[in-house]
C-alpha positions as CSV (number, residue, x, y, z in Angstrom):
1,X,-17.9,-3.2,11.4
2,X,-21.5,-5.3,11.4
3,X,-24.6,-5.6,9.7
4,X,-26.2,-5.3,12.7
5,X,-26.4,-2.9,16.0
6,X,-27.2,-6.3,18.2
7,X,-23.9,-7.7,16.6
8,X,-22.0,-4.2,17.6
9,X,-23.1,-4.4,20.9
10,X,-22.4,-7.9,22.0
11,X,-19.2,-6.8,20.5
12,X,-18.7,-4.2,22.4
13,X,-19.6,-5.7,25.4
14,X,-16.7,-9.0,24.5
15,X,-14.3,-6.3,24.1
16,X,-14.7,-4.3,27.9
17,X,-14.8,-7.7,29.5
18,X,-11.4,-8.2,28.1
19,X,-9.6,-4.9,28.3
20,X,-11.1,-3.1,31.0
21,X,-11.2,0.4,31.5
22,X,-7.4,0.5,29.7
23,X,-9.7,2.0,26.4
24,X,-13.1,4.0,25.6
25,X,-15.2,2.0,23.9
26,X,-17.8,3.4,20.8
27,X,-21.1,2.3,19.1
28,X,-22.1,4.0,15.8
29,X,-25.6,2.9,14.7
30,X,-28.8,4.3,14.0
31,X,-29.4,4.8,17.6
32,X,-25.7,5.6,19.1
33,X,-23.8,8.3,17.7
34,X,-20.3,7.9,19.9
35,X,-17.6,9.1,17.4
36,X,-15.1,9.8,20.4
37,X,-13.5,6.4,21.3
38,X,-10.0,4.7,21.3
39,X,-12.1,1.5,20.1
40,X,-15.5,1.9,17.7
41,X,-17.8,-0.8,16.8
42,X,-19.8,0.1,13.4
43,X,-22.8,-1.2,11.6
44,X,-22.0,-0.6,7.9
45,X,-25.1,1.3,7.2
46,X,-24.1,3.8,9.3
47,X,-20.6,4.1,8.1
48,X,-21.5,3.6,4.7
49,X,-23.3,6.5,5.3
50,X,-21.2,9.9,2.9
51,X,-22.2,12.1,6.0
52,X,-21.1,9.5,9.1
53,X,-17.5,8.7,7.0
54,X,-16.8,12.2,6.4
55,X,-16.8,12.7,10.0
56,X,-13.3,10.6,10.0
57,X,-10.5,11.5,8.2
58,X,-9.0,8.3,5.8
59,X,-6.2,7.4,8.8
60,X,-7.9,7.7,11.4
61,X,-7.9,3.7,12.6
62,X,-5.6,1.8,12.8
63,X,-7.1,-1.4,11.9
64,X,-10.6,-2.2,10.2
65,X,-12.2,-5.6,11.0
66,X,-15.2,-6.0,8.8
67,X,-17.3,-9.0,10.2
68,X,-19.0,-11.4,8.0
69,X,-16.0,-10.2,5.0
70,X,-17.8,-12.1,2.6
71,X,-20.3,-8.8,2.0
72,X,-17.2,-6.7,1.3
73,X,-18.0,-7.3,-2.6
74,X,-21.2,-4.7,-1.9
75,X,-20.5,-0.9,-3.2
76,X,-21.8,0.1,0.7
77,X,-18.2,-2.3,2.2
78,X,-16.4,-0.4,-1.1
79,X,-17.2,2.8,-0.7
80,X,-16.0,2.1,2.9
81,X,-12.8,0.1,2.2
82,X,-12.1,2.6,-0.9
83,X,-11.9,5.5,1.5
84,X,-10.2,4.7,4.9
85,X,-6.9,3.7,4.9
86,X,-5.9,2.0,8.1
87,X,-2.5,1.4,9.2
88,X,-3.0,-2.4,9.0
């Protein structure tokens, strides 16, 4: 999860150079919707966002990786962090 979609996508892009076609890869911002993945790359507005986290249930990752942690004080990260609960 980033602060912004330019930050998602070079992401994203890092993440298919290493693993290939072995996963599906995800961008949720304000102008990709791609719930559907085995790996999703966030901004936080959008996933701070009642209506975009609501379309998860809690468990549904595995791991969260919040870039730039030192936000995670903001209610946006909270309300986030306070309702997924990720295996790790």
């Amino acid at each position: 999860m980033v602060h912004r979609e330019q930050i998602a996508k070079q992401a994203l892009r890092s993440y298919k150079n290493v693993f290939g076609e072995r996963y599906s890869f995800g961008l949720l911002s304000g102008n990709s919707k791609n719930y559907k993945s085995d790996i999703l790359f966030s901004t936080m507005q959008m996933m701070a966002r009642e209506d975009m986290m609501k379309k998860f249930n809690a468990n549904d990752f595995d791991i969260i990786i919040i870039d730039e942690v030192h936000r995670a004080g903001a209610d946006s990260y909270q309300r986030i962090m306070n309702y997924f609960t990720p295996r790790f």
